[in-house]
C-alpha positions in Angstrom: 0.0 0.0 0.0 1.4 3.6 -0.9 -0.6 6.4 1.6 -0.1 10.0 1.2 -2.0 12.9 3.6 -2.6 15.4 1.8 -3.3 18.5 4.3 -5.6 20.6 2.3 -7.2 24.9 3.3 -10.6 24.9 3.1 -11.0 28.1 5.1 -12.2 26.2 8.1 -9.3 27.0 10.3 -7.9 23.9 10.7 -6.7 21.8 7.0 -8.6 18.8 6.0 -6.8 15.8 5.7 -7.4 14.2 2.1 -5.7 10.4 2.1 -4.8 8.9 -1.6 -4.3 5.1 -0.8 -2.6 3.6 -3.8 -2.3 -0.4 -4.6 1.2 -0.8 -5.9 0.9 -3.4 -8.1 -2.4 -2.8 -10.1 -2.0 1.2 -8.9 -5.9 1.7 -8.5 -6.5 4.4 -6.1 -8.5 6.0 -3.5 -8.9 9.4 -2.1 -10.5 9.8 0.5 -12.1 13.4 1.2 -11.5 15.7 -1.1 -12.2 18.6 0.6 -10.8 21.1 -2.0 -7.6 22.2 -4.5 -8.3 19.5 -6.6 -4.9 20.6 -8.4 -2.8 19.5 -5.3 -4.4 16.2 -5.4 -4.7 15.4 -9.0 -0.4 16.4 -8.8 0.3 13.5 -6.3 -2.1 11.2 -8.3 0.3 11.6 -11.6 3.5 11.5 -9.5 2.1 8.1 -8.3 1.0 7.6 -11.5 -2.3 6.1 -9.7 -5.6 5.6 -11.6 -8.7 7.1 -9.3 -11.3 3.6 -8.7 -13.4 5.5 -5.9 -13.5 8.8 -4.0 -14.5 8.1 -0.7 -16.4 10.5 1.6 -16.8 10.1 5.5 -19.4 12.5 5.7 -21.5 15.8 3.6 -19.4 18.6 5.2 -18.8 21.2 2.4 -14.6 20.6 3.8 -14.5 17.5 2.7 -16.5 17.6 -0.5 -15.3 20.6 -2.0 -13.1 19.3 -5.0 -15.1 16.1 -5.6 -16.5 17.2 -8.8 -13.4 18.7 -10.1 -11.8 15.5 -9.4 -14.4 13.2 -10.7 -14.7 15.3 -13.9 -10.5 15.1 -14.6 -9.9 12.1 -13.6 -12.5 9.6 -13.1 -13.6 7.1 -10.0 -17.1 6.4 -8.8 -18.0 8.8 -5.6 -19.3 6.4 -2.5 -20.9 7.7 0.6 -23.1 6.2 3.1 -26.9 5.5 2.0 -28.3 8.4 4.8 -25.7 11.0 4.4 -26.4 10.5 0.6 -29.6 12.5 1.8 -27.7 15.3 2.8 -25.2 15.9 0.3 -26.9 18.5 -1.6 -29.3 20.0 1.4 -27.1 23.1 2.6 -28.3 23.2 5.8 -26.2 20.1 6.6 -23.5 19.9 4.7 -22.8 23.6 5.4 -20.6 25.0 2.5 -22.8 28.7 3.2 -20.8 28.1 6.6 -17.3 27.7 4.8 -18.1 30.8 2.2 -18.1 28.2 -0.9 -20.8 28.1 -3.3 -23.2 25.6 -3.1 -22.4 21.9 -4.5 -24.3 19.6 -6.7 -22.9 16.2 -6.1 -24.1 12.5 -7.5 -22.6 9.5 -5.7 -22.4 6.2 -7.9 -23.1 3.8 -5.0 -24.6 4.3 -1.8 -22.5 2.4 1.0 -23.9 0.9 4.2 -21.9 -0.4 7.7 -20.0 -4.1 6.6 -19.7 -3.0 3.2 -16.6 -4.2 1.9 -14.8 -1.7 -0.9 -11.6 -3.3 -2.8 -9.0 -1.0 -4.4 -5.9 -4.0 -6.0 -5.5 -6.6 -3.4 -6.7 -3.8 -0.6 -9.7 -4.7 1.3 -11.7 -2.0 3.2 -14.6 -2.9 5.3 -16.8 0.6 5.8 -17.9 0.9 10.0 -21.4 3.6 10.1 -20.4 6.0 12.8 -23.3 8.1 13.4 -22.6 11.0 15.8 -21.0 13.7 14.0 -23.6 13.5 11.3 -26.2 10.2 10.7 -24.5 9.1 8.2 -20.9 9.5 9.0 -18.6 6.4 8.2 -14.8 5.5 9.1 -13.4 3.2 6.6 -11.3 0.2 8.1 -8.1 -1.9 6.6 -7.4 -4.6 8.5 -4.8 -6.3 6.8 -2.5 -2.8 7.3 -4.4 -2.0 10.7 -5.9 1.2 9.1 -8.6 3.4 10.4 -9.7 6.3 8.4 -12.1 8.2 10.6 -13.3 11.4 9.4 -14.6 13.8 12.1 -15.4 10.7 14.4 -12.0 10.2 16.2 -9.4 12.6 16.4 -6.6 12.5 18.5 -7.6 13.1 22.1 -11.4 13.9 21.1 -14.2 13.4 19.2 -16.1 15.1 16.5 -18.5 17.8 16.8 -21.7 17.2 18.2 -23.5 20.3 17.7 -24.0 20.5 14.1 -27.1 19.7 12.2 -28.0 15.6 12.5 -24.8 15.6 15.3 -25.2 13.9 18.2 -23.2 13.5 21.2 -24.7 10.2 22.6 -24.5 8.9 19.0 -20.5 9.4 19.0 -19.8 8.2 21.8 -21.6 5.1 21.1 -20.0 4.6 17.7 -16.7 5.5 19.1 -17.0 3.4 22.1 -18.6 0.3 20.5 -17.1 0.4 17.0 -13.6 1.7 17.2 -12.1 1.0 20.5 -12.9 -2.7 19.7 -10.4 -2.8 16.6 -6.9 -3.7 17.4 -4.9 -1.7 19.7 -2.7 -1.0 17.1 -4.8 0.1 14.7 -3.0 3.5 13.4 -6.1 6.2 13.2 -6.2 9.0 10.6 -8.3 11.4 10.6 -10.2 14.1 9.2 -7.8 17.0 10.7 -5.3 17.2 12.7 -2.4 14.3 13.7 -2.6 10.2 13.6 -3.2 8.4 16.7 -3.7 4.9 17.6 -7.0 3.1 19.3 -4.8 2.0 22.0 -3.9 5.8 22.8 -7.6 7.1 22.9 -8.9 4.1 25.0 -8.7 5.6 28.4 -10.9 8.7 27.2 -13.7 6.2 26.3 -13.1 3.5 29.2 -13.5 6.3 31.8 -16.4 7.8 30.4 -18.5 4.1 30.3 -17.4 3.8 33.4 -18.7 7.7 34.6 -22.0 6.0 33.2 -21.9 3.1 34.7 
């Protein structure tokens, strides 16, 4: 596997992470939110001289979707988001690109995705895990065989995703985070949407003591 971050502005504060996973022998490709500067990513693409099979989307939020038609329309792939957040795409009270001061954005997906799905790029298998929480349809997108977790705004290092945005919910994220993340490997090396790598074995404690607070 080849795996490049690519940390892209999207006047948020903060860059969004866009990930461009690469098989190396067959050299199909995936990137993974492409939030905007579809120049920058399309660059790496030819230096890898990789050949776009699906852009992946974790969730509607105009920072991650910004450069998906761009994309698409230069170089090809099949756009894949979960089946509910498929429903809020377009609607710009939820995916919020008036927030971010960029004009509104007509997207089609090619396939709607749901939790066990498995998507193949080569010989890579990724199985998608629904994370509802920082929107109802959010997904992370998990490689077992390279102990990979691509999280979106669901896990970030030390925290979780925002809550209080439109479909957000903070019991939802902590469910999803609690009962679908911190059972993957300890290992398991976490990228997310902004901001730095971690691993589940690092953000376990968080999660543990807050059951337990429950409890």
């Amino acid at each position: 596997m080849i795996l490049k971050r690519l940390k892209i502005d999207t006047n948020v504060g903060e860059p969004t992470n866009c990930y461009i996973i690469v098989d190396e022998i067959t050299k199909e490709a995936m990137v993974i939110d492409p939030g905007a500067d579809a120049d920058t990513i399309i660059e790496m693409l030819n230096i890898l001289e990789a050949n776009v099979k699906y852009i992946y989307l974790t969730h509607c939020h105009g920072d991650h979707i910004g450069a998906v038609n761009d994309l698409k329309s230069r170089c090809g792939g099949k756009v894949l988001i979960h089946r509910t957040e498929s429903n809020n795409l377009n609607d710009t009270a939820i995916n919020l690109t008036y927030y971010i001061g960029i004009a509104q954005i007509d997207l089609e997906t090619d396939s709607r995705i749901d939790d066990e799905d498995l998507i193949h790029i080569g010989q890579l298998e990724f199985k998608v895990i629904h994370t509802p929480g920082h929107t109802n349809g959010g997904t992370c997108l998990y490689c077992p065989k390279e102990q990979m977790l691509f999280s979106g705004d669901t896990l970030f290092r030390g925290t979780w995703g925002r809550t209080d945005l439109p479909t957000g919910s903070l019991q939802d994220i902590i469910n999803s985070i609690t009962n679908k993340l911190m059972v993957l490997p300890d290992d398991t090396i976490v990228y997310p949407g902004h901001g730095k790598s971690t691993k589940i074995k690092e953000e376990k404690p968080i999660y543990l003591e807050l059951r337990q607070r429950e409890i």
